[in-house]
Every structure is written in structure tokens, then in C-alpha cells.
MIVEXZA-327812 format. One line per 2 residues: number of its first residue (from 1); their letters; for each residue x negated, y negated, z of C-alpha. Coordinates in nm, 3 decimals, decimal comma. Example, Ala and Ser with C-alpha at 12.3 -4.5 7.8 and 13.67 -1.06 7.14 Angstrom:
// residues 2
1	AS	-1,230/0,450/0,780  -1,367/0,106/0,714
//
This chain:
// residues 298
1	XX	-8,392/-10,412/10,770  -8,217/-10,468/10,465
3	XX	-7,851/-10,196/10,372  -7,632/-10,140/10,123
5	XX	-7,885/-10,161/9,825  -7,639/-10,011/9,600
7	XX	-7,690/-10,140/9,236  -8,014/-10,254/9,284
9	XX	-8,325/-10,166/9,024  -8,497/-9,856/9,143
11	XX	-8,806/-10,008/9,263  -8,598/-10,245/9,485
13	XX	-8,396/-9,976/9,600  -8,721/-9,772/9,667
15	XX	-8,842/-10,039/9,855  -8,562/-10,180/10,034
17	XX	-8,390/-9,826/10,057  -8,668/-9,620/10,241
19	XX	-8,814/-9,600/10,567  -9,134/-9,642/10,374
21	XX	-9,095/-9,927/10,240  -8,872/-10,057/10,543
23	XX	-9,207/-10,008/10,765  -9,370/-10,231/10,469
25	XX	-9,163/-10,498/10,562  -9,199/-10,449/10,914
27	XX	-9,573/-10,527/10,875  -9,526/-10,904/10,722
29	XX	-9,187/-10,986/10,812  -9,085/-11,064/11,197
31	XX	-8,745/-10,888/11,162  -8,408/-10,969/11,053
33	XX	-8,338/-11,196/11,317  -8,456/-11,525/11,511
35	XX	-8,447/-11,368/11,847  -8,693/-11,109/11,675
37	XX	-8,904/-11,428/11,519  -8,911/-11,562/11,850
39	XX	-8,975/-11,275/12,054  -9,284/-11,217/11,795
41	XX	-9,376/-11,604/11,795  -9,407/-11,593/12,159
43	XX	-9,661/-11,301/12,151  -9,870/-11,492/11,881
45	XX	-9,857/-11,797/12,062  -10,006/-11,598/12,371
47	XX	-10,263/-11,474/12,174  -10,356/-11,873/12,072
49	XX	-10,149/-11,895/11,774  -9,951/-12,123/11,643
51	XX	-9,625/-12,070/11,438  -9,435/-12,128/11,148
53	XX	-9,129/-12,000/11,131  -8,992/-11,940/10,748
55	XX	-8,632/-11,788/10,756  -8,650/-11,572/10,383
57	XX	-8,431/-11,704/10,082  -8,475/-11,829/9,794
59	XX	-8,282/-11,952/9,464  -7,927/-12,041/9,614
61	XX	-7,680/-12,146/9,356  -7,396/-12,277/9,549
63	XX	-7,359/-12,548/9,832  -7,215/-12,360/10,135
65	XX	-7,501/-12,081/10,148  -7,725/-12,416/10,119
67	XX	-7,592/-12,568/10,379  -7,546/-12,238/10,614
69	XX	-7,935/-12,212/10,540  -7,998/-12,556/10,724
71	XX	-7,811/-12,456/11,023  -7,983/-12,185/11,052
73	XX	-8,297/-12,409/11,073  -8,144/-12,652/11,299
75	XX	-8,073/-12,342/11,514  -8,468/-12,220/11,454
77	XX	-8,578/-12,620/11,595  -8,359/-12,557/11,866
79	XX	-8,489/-12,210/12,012  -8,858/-12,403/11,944
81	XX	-8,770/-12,658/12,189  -8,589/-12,463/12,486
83	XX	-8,877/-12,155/12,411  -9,157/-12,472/12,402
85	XX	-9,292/-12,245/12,090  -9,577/-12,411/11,926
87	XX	-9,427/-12,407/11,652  -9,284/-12,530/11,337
89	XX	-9,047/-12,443/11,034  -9,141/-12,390/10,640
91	XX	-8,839/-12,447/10,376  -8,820/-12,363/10,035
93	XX	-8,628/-12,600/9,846  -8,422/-12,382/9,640
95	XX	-8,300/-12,217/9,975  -8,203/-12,566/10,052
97	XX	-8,008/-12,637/9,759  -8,241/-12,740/9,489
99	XX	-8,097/-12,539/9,236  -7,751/-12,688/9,271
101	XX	-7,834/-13,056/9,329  -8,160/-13,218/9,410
103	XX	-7,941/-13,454/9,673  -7,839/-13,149/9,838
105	XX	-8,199/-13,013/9,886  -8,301/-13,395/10,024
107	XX	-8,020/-13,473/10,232  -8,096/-13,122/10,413
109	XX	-8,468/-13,180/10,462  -8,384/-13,510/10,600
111	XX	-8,147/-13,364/10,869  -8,440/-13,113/10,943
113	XX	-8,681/-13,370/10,993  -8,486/-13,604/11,163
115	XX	-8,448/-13,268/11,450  -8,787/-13,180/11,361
117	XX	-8,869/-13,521/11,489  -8,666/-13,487/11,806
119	XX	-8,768/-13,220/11,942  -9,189/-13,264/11,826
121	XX	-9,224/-13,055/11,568  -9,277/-13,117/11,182
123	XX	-9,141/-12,968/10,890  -9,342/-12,766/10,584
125	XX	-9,205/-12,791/10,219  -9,290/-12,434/10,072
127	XX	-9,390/-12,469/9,688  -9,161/-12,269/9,444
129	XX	-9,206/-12,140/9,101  -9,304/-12,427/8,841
131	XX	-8,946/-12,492/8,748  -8,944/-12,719/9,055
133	XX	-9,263/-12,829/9,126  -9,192/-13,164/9,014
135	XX	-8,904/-13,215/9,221  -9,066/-13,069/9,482
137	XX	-9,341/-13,294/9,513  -9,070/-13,626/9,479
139	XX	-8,860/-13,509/9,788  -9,117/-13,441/9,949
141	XX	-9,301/-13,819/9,891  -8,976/-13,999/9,966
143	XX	-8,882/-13,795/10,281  -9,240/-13,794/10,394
145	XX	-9,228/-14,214/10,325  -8,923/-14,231/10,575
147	XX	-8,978/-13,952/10,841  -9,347/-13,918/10,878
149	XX	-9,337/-13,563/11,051  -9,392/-13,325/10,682
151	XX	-9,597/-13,155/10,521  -9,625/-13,000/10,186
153	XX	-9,779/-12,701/10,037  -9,965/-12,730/9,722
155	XX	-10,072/-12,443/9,495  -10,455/-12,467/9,382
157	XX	-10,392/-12,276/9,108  -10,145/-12,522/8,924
159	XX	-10,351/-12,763/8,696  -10,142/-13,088/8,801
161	XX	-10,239/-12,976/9,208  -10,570/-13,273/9,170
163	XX	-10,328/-13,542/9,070  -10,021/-13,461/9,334
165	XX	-10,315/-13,433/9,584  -10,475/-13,810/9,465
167	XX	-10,076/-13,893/9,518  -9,998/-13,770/9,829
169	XX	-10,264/-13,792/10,068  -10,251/-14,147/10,108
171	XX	-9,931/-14,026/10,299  -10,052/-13,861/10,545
173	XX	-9,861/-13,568/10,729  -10,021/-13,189/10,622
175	XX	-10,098/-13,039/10,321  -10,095/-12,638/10,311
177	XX	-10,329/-12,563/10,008  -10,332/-12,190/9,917
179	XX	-10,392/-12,053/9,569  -10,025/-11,975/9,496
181	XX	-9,866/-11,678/9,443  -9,628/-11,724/9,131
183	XX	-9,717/-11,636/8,787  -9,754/-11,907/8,572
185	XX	-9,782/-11,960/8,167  -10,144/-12,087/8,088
187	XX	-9,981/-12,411/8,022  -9,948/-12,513/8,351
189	XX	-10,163/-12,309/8,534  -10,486/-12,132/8,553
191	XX	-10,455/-11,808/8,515  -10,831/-11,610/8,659
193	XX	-10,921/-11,572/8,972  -11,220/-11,755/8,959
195	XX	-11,088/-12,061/8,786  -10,846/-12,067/9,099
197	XX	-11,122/-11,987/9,328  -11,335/-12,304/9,178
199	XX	-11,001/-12,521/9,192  -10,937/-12,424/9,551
201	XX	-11,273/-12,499/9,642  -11,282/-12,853/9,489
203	XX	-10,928/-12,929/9,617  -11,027/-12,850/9,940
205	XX	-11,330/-13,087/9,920  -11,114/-13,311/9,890
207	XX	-10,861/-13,277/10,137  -11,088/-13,257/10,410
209	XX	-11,290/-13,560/10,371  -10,940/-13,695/10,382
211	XX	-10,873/-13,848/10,755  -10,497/-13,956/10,706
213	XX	-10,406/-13,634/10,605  -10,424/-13,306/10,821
215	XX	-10,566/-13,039/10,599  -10,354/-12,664/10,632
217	XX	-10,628/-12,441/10,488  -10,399/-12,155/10,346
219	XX	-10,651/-11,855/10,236  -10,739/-11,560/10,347
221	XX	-11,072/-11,554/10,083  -11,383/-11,486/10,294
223	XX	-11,612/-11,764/10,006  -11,327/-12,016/10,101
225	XX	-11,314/-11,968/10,480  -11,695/-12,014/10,504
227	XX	-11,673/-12,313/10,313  -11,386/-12,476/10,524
229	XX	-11,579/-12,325/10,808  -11,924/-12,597/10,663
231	XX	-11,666/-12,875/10,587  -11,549/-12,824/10,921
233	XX	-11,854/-12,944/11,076  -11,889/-13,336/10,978
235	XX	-11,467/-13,380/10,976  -11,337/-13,591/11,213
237	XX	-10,955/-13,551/11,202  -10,745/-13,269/11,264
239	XX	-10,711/-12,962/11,065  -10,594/-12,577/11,038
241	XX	-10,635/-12,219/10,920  -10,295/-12,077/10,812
243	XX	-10,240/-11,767/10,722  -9,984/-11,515/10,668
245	XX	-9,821/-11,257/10,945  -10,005/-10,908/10,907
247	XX	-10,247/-11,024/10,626  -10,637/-10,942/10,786
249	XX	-10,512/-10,953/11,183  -10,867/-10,923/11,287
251	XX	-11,004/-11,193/11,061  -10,731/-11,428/11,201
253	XX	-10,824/-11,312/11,608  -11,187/-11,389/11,513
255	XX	-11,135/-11,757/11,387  -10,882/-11,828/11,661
257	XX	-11,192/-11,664/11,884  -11,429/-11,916/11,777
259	XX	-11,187/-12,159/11,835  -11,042/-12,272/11,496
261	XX	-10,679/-12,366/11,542  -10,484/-12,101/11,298
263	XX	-10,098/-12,138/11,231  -9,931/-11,759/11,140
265	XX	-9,651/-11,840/10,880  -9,402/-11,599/10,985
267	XX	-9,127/-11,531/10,805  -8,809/-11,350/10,882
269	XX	-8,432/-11,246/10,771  -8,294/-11,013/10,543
271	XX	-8,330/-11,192/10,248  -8,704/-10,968/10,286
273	XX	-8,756/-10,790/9,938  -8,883/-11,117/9,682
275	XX	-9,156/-11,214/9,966  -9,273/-10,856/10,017
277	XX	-9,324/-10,820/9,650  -9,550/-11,126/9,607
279	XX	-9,751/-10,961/9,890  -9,768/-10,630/9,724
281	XX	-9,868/-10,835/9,412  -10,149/-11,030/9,581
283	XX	-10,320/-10,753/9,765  -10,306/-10,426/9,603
285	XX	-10,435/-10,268/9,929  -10,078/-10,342/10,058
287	XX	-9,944/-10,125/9,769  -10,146/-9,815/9,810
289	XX	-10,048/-9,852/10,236  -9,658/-9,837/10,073
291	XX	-9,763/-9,563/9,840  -9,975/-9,346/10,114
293	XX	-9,659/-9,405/10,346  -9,421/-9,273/10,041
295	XX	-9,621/-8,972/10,033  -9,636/-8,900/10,413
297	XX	-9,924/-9,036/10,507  -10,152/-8,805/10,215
//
């Protein structure tokens, strides 16, 4: 998927350099192309799926790659509507522009949602690292104010996550909670995996006795399921599973056999190698199925 790694640490270049690791990729990442994401979406929409499609990057420092990022999401709305995927896209900010001007990163999700709009789709705001949470959360309130078709994901972990939640559910759209996957300084974050756990649970509480806002249940924790699964049962507005592309297949097929609605974020592009490592990183059975595959299978 990815070539040319030349100058590159050695575990990116082990990664990103070796069939190995290549077939990693392969396993949470649609391909280096739409037409691959689309060919992939339309399987998982067959199956009872929905999609979001997340085109990988991250951290762009300069206006033109910015701005060649939202065509290429104005491109991914476009295949949505003449494929009639069910379907929507996820942005990160900083991919966006956030990093070079905070107008740049608004005026692009505004163009996104206004297409988003047109062609009946919405529009998810990934969360980044807590550099730009903050900023995150304002573009997201203002563009959310004048288009109506976003949503936002918020990280349970993140000890401000209860007061951006009493903030933003009064305006409606979707809120993708998951536990987040950066690591944070104490300061700003909790930092075991039962204080996130705890968090999650209480955050979820209250998103789903929420009815203006459309809950996106982001986890693939068993003790959290279950509980959406009970909160499920007395909520009267919409909600979903999400979860991510090759993370516990049969654990999605089962909900989506019971007849949960579950979104698959599915991500793809070259721009691979910092998403696969927060999946290593979160599930270290993905790193031993990299490390058996390094050794031939032993």
C-alpha cells in the first residue's frame, strides 16, 4: 500500500516496508483508493452496514494539501450519491487545515456540509490529539449551529468530555463517543482503563436519555455494549453502534443480526501507517497477528 519508505524509522519501515505488515494494513484499512473504499463499502452495506468513509491524514501544515484533502471529500460525497452508499464521511481537522489556520479548517467543513447536505448525508468531526480539542469542539458548535447535518466525536477518556457533552447536545446532530485513542498527560485526561471505562459508562448515560441528539456508540468493550444494549430498551430516538473496519467482525455481524443499526468507520489512503499504529496500540492482539505474520505464520 504504502512505497518508497526510504528514511523512515525502522519500525515504520518494518511496518510500512513488508508484506507483513502491508497485510496488517490490509485488515483495517479499505485500500489506497476510493474505488477500493467503495467497492468495500458496497459489500458492507450488503451485509446491513452502514459506512463511514475516513480518507487517512493527519497534521497538514500547509494550505494546498488542505485544500486537495477537501476535494478529495467532495469527490468521496459524490461517489456516495451516484453509488446510493449509506454512507457518510469522518474528517480530522488537522487534515483539513487546522494546523495552519483555524478559518481554513472551518471554511472546509462548511463546504463539506453544505454537499453533505445536498446529497443526504452528514458529516463526522474526528477528535485529534488534545492540542486541538478546544478548537475542535468550537468549529464544530458554530458549523453544527448553521448546517444542522454534523456530528462530533468525543473522547470519554478526556476529563473536559462531561462539560462539551452538557454543551453540545442541546445541538442536536450525532455524537460518536469512544474512549479515545491518544495518549494524554494526567492533566487532561484519565489515564486507567477503568477510570475510562466508568467515564464512558456515565457519558453514555447521558447521551442516550438525550432525544435531540443521536447517540454514535463507538466501543467495541463487551461491559459497554451490554449496557447500551439495556439503555437501548426505554430510548425513543435514534441511535448507533460504530465500530471500526476489521476490529471483532463477528461481534459487529451479531449486533447488526439482532438488528442494531452499526456504522463501520472505514478508513482508506496511503497516508495508512499513524492509524495502524493506534490500532496496534489499542489491541495488543493486533500486534502479536503482525508479529506471528513477521515470523511466517510460527
Amino acid at each position: 500500500m504504502v512505497t518508497g519508505v526510504t528514511g523512515l524509522g525502522p519500525v515504520r519501515e518494518t511496518i510500512t516496508g513488508t508484506r507483513p505488515g502491508k497485510a496488517l494494513a490490509r485488515r483495517f484499512v479499505a485500500g489506497d483508493t476510493l474505488d477500493e473504499a467503495v467497492a468495500v463499502a458496497r459489500t458492507l452495506n450488503a451485509d446491513g452496514f452502514q459506512v463511514s468513509l475516513d480518507l487517512l491524514g493527519e497534521e497538514v501544515h500547509d494550505k494546498e494539501t488542505a485544500l486537495a484533502a477537501v476535494d478529495r471529500y467532495l469527490e468521496c460525497l459524490d461517489r456516495i450519491a451516484t453509488e446510493r452508499l449509506d454512507a457518510n464521511i469522518a474528517v480530522k481537522p488537522t487534515h483539513l487545515g487546522l494546523a495552519v489556520a483555524e478559518e481554513l479548517a472551518a471554511d472546509s467543513i462548511a463546504r463539506l456540509a453544505i454537499r453533505a447536505s445536498e446529497v443526504g448525508t452528514t458529516v463526522t468531526i474526528d477528535m485529534e490529539d488534545s492540542r486541538y480539542t478546544g478548537g475542535t469542539v468550537d468549529m464544530y458548535a458554530l458549523a453544527q449551529e448553521e448546517h444542522g447535518n454534523l456530528g462530533l466525536a468525543l473522547q470519554a477518556c478526556m476529563k473536559r468530555t462531561p462539560a462539551d457533552l452538557e454543551r453540545l447536545i442541546p445541538l442536536g446532530g450525532h455524537i460518536r463517543l469512544c474512549k479515545g485513542a491518544y495518549l494524554e498527560p494526567p492533566e487532561v485526561a484519565l489515564t486507567t482503563k477503568r477510570q475510562i471505562s466508568i467515564a464512558y459508562a456515565d457519558q453514555l448515560r447521558s447521551l442516550m436519555a438525550s432525544s435531540g441528539v443521536m447517540p454514535a456508540i463507538a466501543t467495541h468493550d463487551d461491559e459497554l455494549i451490554e449496557l447500551a444494549v439495556e439503555l437501548a430498551a426505554s430510548r425513543t430516538g435514534p441511535f448507533e453502534f460504530q465500530m471500526l473496519y476489521g476490529v471483532r467482525p463477528d461481534l459487529q455481524r451479531r449486533l447488526v443480526a439482532e438488528g442494531f443499526p452499526l456504522r463501520v468507520y472505514l478508513p482508506f489512503g496511503s497516508e495508512w501507517y499513524p492509524y495502524l499504529t493506534r490500532r496496534l496500540a489499542e489491541r495488543p492482539a493486533n500486534t502479536w497477528f503482525f508479529v506471528r505474520a513477521l515470523l511466517g505464520g510460527r
